[in-house]
Backbone bond lengths (Angstrom), bond angles and torsions (degrees), N, CA, C in turn:
res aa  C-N    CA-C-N  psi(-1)  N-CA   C-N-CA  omega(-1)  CA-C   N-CA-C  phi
1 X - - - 1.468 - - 1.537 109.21 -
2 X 1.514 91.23 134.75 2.433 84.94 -163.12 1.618 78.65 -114.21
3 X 1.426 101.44 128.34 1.554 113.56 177.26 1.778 113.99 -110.70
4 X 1.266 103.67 139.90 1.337 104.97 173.01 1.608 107.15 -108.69
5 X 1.154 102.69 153.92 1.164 125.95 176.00 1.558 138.08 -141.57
6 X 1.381 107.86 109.70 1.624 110.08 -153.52 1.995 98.29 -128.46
7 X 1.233 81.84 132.53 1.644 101.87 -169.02 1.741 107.25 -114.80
8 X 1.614 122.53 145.05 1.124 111.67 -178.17 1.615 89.08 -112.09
9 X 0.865 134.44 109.90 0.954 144.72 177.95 1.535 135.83 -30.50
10 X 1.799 108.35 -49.35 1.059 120.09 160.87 1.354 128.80 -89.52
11 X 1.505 108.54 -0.48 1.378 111.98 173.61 1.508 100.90 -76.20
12 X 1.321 117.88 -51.05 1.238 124.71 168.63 1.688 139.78 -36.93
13 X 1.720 87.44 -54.12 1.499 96.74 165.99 1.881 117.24 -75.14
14 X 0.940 106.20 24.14 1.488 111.44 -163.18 1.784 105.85 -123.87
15 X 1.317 100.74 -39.55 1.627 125.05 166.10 1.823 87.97 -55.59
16 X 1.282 108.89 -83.25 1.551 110.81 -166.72 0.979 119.55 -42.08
17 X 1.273 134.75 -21.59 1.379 147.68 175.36 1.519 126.47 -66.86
18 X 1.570 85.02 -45.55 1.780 111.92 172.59 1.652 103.89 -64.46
19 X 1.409 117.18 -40.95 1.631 121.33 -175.29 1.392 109.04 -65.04
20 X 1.141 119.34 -78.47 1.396 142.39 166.24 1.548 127.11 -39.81
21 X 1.418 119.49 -64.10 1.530 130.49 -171.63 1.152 108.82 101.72
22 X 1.373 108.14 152.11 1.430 117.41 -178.24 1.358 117.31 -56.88
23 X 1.198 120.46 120.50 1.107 118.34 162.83 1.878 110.93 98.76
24 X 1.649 97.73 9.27 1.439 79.05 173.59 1.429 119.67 -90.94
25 X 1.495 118.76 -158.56 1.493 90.95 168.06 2.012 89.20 -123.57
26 X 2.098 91.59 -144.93 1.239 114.97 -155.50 1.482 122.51 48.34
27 X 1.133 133.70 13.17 1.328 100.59 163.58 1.842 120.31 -131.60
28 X 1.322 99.81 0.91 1.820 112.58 -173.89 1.634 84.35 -76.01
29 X 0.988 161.32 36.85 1.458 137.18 170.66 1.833 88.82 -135.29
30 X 1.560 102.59 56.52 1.094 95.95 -176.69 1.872 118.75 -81.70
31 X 1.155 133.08 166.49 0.978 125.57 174.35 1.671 116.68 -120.53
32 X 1.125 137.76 99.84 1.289 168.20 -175.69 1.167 123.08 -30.99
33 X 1.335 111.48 -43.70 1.967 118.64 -161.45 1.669 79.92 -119.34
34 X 1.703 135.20 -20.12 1.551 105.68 -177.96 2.138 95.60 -84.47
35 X 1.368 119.32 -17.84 1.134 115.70 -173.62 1.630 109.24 -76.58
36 X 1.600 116.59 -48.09 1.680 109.45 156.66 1.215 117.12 -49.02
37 X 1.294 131.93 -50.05 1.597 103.82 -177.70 1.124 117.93 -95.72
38 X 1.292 140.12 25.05 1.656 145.27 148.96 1.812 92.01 -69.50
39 X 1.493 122.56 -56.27 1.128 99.36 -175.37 1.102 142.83 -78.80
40 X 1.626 107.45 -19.27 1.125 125.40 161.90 1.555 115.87 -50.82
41 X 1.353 131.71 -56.67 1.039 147.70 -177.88 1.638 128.36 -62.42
42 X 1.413 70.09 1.43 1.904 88.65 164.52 1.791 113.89 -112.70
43 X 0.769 103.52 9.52 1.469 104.65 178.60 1.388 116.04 -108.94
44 X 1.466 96.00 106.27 1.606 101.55 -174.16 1.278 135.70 -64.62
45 X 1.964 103.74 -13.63 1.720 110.32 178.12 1.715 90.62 -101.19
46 X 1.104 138.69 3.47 1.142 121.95 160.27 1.594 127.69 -94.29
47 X 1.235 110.71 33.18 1.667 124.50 150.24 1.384 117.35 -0.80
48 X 1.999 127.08 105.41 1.068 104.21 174.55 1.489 120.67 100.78
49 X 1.607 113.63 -41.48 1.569 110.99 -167.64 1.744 114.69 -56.10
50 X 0.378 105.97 171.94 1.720 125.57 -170.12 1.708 145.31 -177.04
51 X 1.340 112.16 95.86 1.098 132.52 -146.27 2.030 96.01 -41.07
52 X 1.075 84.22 141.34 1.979 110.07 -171.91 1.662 93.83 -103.12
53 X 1.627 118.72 -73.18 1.479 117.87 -167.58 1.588 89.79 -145.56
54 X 1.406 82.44 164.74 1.873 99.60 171.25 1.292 114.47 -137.61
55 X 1.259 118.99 82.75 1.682 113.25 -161.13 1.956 99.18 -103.64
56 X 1.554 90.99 120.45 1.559 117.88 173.01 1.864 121.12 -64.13
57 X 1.086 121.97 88.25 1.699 93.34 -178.01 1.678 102.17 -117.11
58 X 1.472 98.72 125.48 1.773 131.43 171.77 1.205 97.07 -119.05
59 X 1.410 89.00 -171.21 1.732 122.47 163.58 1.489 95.93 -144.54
60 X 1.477 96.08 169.80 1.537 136.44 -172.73 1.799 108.98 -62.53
61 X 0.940 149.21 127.65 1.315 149.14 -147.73 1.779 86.26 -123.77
62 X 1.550 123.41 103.22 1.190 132.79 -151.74 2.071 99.26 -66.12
63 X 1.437 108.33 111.28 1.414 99.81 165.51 1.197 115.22 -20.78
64 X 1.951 124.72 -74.97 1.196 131.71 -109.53 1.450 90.37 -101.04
65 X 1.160 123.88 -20.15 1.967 126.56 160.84 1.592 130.29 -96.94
66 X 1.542 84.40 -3.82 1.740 76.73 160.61 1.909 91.81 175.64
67 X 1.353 87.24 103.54 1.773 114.90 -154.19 1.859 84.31 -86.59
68 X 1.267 144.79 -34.92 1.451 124.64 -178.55 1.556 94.26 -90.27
69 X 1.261 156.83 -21.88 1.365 132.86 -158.53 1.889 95.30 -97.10
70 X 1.477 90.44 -16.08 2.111 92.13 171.63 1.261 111.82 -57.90
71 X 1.690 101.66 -63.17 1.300 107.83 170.65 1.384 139.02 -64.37
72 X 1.238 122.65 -42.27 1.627 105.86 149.16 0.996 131.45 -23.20
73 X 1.503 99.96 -81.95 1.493 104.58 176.79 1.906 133.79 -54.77
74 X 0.998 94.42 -34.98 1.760 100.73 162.27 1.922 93.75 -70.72
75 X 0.838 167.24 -11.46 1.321 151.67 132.88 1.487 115.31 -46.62
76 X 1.299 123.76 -67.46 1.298 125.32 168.78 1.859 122.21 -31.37
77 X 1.853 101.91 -63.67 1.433 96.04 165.42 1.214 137.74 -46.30
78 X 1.394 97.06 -43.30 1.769 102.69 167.16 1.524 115.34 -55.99
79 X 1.638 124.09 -46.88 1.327 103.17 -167.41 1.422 115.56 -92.07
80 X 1.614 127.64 18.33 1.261 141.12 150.29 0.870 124.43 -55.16
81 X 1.689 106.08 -56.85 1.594 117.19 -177.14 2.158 109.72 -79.72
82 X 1.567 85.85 -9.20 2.183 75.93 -179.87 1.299 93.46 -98.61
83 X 1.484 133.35 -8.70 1.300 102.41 175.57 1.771 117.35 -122.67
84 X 1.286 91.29 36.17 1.568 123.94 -178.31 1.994 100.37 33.10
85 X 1.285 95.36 63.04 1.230 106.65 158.21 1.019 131.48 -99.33
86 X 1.401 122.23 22.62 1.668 151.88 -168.66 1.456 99.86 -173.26
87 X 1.155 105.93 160.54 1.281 118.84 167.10 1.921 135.14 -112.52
88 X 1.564 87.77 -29.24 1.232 119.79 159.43 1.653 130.00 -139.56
89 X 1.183 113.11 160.38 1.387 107.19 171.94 1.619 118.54 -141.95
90 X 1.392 103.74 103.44 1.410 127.68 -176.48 1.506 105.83 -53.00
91 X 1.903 127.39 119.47 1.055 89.49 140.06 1.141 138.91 -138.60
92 X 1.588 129.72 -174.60 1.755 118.68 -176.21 1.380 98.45 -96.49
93 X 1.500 98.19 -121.67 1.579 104.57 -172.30 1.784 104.79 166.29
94 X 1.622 107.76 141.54 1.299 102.04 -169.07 1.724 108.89 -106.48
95 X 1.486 111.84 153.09 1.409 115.91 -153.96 1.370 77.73 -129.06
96 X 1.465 105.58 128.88 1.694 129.85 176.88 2.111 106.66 -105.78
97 X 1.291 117.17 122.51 1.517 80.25 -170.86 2.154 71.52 -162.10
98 X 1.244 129.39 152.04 0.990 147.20 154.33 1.513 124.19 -45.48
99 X 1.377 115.42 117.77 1.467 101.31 178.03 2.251 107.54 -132.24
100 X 0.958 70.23 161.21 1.729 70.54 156.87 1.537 120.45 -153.86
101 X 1.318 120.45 164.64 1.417 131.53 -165.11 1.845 106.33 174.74
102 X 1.512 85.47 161.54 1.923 98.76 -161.86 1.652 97.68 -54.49
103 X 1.124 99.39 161.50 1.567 102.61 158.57 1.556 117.20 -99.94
104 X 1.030 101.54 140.76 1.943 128.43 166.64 0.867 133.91 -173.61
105 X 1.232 105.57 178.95 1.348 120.34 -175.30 1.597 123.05 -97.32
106 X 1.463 113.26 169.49 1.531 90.42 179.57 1.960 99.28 -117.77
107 X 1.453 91.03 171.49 1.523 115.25 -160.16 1.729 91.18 -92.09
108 X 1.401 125.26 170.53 1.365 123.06 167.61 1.403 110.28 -61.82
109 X 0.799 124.74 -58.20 2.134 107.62 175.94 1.363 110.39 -49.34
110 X 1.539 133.90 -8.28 1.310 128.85 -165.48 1.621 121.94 97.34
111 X 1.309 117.98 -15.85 1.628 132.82 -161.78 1.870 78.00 -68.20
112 X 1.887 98.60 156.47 0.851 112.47 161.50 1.727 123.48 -89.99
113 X 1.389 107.96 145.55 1.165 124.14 -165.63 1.744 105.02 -125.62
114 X 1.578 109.86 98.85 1.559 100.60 -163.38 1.352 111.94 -72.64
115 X 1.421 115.68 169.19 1.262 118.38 -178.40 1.420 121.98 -110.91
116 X 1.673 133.49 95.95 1.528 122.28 -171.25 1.104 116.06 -110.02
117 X 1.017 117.43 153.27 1.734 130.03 163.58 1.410 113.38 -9.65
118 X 1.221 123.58 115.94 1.380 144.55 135.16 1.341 139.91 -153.75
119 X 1.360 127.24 176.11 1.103 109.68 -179.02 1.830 123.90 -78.60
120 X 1.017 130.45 137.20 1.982 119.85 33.18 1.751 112.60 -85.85
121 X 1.503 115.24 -11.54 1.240 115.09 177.56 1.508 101.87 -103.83
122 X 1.303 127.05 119.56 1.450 142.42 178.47 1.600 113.32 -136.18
123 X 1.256 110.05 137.43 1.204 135.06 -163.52 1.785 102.61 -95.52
124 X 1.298 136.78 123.06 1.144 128.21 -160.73 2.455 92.96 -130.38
125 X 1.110 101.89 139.59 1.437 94.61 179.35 1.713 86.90 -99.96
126 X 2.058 106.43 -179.74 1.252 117.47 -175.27 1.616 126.18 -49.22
127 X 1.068 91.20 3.56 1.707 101.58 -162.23 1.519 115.49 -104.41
128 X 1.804 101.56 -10.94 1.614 127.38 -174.11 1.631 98.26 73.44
129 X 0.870 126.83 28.52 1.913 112.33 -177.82 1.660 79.54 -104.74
130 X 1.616 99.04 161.00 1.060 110.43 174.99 1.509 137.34 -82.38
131 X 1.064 156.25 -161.50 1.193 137.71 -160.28 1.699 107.37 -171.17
132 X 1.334 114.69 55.83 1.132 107.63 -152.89 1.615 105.90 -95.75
133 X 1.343 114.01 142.70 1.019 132.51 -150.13 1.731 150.70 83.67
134 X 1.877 95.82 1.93 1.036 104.42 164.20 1.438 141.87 -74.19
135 X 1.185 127.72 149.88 1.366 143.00 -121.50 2.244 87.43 -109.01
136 X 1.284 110.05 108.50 1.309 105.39 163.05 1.539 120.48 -79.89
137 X 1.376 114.09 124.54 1.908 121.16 -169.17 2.417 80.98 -112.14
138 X 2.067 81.52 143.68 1.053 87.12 175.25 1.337 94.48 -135.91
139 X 1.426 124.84 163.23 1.570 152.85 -175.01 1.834 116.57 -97.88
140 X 1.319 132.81 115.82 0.995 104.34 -131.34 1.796 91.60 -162.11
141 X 1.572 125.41 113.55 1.499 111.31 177.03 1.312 118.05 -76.59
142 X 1.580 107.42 126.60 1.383 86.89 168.88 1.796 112.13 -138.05
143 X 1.174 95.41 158.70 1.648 114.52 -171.40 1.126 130.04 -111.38
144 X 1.468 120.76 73.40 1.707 133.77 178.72 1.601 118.78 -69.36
145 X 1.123 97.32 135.77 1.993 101.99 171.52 1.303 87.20 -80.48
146 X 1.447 123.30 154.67 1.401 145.35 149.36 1.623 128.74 -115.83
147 X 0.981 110.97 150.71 1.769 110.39 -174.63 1.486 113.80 78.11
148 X 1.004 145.31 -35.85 1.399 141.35 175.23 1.512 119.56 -15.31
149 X 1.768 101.59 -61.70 1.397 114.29 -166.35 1.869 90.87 -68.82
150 X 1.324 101.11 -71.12 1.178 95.81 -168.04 1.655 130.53 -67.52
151 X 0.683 104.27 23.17 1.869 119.43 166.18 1.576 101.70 -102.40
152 X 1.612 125.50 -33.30 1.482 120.39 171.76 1.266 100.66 -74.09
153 X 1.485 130.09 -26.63 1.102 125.81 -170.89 1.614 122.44 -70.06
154 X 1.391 92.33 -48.58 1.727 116.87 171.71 1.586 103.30 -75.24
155 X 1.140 156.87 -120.65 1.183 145.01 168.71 2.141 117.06 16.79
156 X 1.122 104.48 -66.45 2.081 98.81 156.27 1.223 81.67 -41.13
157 X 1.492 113.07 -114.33 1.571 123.27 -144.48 1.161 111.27 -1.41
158 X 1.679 107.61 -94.83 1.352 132.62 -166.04 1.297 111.15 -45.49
159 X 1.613 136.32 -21.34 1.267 120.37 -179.77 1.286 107.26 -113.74
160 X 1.434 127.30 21.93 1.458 136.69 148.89 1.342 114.81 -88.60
161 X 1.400 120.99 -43.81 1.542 122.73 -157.48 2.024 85.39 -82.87
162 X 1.251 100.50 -46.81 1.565 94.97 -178.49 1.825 120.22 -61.31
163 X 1.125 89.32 6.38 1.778 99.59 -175.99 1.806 122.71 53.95
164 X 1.499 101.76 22.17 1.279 114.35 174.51 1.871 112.22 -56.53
165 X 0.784 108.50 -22.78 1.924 119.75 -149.95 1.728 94.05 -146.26
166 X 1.221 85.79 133.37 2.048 109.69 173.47 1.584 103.17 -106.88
167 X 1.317 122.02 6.75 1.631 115.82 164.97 1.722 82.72 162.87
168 X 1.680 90.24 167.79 1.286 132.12 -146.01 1.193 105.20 -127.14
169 X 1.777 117.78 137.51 1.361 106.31 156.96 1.598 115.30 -131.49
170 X 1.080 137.10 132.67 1.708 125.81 -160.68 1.241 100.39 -118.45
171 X 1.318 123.51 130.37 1.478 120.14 168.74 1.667 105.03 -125.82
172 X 1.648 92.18 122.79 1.443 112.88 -169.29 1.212 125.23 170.73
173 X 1.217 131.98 142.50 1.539 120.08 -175.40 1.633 99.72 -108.69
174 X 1.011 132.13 57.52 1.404 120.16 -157.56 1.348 111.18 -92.56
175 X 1.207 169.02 41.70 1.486 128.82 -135.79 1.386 131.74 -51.10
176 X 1.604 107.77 -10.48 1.613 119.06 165.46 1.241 106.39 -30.06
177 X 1.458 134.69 -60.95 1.041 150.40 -133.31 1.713 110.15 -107.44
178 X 0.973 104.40 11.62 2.049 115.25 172.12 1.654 89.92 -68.42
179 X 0.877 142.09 -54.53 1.736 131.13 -168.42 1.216 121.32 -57.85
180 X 1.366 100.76 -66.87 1.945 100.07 163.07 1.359 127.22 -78.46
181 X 1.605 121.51 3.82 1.769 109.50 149.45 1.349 99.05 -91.93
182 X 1.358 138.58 -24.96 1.422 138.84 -177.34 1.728 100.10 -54.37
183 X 1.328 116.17 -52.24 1.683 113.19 167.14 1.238 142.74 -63.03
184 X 1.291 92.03 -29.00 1.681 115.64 -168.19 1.376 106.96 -75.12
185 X 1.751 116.99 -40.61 1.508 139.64 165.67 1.836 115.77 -44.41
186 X 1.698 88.66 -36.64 1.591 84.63 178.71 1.630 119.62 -61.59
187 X 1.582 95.00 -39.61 1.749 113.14 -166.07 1.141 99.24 -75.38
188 X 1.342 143.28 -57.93 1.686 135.62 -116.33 2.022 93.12 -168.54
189 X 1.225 108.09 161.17 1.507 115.35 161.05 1.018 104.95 -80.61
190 X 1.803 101.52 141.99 1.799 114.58 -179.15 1.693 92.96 -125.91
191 X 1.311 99.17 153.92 1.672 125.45 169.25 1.212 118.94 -137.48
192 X 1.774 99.57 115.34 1.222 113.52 -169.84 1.582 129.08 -110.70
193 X 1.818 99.89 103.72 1.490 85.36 -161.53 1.785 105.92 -100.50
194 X 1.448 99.22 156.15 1.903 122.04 -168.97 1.898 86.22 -82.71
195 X 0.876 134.45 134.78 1.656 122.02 147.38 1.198 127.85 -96.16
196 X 1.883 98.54 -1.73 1.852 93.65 -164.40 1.512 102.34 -113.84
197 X 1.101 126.54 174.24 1.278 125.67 174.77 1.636 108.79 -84.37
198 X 1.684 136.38 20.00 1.448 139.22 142.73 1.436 107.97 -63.45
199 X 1.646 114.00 153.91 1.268 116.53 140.68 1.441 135.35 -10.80
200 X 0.934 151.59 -176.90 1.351 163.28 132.92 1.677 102.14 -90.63
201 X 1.588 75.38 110.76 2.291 106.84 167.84 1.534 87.27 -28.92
202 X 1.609 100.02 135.81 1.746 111.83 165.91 1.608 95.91 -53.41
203 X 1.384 117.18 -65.52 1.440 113.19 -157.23 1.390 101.66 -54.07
204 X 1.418 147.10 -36.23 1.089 133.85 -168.33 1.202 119.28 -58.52
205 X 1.720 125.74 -39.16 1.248 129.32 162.51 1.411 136.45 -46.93
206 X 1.300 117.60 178.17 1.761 113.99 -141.48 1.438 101.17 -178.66
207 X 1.331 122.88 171.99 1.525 123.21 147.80 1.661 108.79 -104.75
208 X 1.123 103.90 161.25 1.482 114.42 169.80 1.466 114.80 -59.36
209 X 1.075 116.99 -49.95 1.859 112.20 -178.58 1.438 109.61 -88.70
210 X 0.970 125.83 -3.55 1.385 127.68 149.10 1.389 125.52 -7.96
211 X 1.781 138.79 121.45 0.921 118.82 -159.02 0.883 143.59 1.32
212 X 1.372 170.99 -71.09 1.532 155.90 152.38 1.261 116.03 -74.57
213 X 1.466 115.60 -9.31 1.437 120.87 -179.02 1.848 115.12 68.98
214 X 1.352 90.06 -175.82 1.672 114.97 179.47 1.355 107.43 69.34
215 X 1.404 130.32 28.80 1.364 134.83 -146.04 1.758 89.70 -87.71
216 X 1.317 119.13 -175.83 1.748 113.61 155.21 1.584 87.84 174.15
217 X 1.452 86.38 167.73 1.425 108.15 -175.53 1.382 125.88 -129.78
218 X 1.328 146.89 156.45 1.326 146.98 -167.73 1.913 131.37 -149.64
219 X 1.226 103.59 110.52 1.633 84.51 166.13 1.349 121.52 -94.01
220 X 1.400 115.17 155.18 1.631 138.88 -174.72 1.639 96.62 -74.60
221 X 1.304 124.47 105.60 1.506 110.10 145.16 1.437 117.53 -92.51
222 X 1.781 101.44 -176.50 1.822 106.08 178.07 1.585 110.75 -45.02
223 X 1.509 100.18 -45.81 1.429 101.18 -169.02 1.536 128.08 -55.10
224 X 1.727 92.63 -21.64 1.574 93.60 -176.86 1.936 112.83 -83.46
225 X 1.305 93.97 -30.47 1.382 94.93 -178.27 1.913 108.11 -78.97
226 X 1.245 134.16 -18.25 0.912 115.22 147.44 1.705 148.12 -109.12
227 X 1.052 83.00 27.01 1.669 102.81 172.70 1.703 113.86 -94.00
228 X 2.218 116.72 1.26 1.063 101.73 -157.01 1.456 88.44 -158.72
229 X 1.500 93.15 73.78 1.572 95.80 -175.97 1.683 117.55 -111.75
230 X 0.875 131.51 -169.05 1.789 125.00 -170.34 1.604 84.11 -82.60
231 X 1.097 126.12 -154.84 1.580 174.49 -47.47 1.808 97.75 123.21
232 X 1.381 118.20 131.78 1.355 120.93 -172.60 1.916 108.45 -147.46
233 X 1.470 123.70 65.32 2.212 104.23 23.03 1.168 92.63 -103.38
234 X 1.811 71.96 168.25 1.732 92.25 157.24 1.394 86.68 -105.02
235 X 1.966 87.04 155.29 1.664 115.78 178.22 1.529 84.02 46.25
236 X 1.776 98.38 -114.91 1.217 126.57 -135.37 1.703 100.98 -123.69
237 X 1.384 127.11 5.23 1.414 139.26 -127.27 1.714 75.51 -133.76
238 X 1.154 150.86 164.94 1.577 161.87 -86.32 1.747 102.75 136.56
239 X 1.168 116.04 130.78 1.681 104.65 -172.73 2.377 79.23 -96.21
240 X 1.579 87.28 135.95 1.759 85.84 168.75 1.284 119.79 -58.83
241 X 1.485 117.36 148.25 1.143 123.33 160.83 1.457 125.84 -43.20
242 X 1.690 121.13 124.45 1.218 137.21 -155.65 1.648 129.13 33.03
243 X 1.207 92.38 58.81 1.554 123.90 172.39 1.618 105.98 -120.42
């Protein structure tokens, strides 16, 4: 069984983040193809499987706004690809662009909870009367990765429909991505791993016998992200300071 395995990278690094906290270390020097086949290798109806590809998709972590997380991370890619702990590396690209939206706060599930006019802060129109209940809008940079999902998305597809791969493994919590595991499920077994310490996205879910079946699913704990780290160095590659 030739398995693929496609990782979004920042969904991932974003899970670890959630485990750990910003800024801790041991676990960003993760290593990729020994963490697919630990999980793989727990699956007892998957008899045999054996990793086919491991294709990585990021983007570029912009030098010129944050000149050490470039460089890290362009260290990291490199020692993925020298110690063929990937096979490929997809990438997107991040779009910087102005936005605005209400201000609030959030509720205990996280939902937003807007914030309007009252006192001691009250909103007054030209006339000085008050205005209570109006809605404060703020102006605001913001900085999205793009392509990630859909490079896991394109990469599944195309190397299912092309019959490259006898099952799948996706690591991501995306719900972007319910359409092309929703297909991929028909053809081949998929494995769907959580990286963050949330639920698993409704859409990501499934049953196990689900079109072709043998499907399963997984969350990432601490233990997994540090039980499965590179080589320090690898090759020629140095794991960064407090990583």
């Amino acid at each position: 069984m030739r398995v693929g395995v496609y990782v979004d990278g920042f969904n991932l690094y974003h899970g670890g983040r959630e485990h750990f906290g910003r800024g801790a270390a041991g676990w960003r020097w993760l290593d990729i193809r020994s963490l697919a086949a630990d999980l793989i290798g727990r699956r007892r109806n998957w008899v045999g499987a054996t990793i086919d590809r491991v294709v990585y998709c990021t983007a570029r972590i912009d030098g010129a706004t944050n000149e050490s997380g470039h460089r890290d991370q362009d260290i990291y890619l490199k020692a993925l690809l020298a110690t063929e702990s990937v096979d490929l590396i997809e990438y997107g690209y991040f779009a910087a662009r102005v936005k605005r939206a209400p201000l609030a706060t959030a509720d205990p599930r996280g939902r937003p909870i807007l914030t309007t006019s009252r006192w001691p802060l009250m909103v007054r129109d030209s006339t000085e009367k008050d205005v209570p209940g109006a809605q404060f809008m703020v102006s605001y940079a913001h900085r999205e990765e793009k392509g990630s999902d859909v490079n896991v998305a394109a990469h599944l597809l195309l190397d299912t429909l092309e019959r490259r791969i006898d099952a799948a493994v996706v690591v991501s919590n995306d719900s972007d991505l319910r359409l092309p595991i929703e297909q991929a499920r028909q053809r081949i077994p998929v494995g769907t791993v959580n990286p963050s310490r949330h639920q698993l996205a409704g859409a990501l879910r499934g049953q196990e016998t689900g079109g072709v079946g043998r499907h399963w699913w997984v969350q990432l704990d601490r233990a997994a992200f540090c039980a499965h780290q590179l080589p320090d160095p690898s090759k020629t590659y140095a794991k960064p300071q407090g990583w």
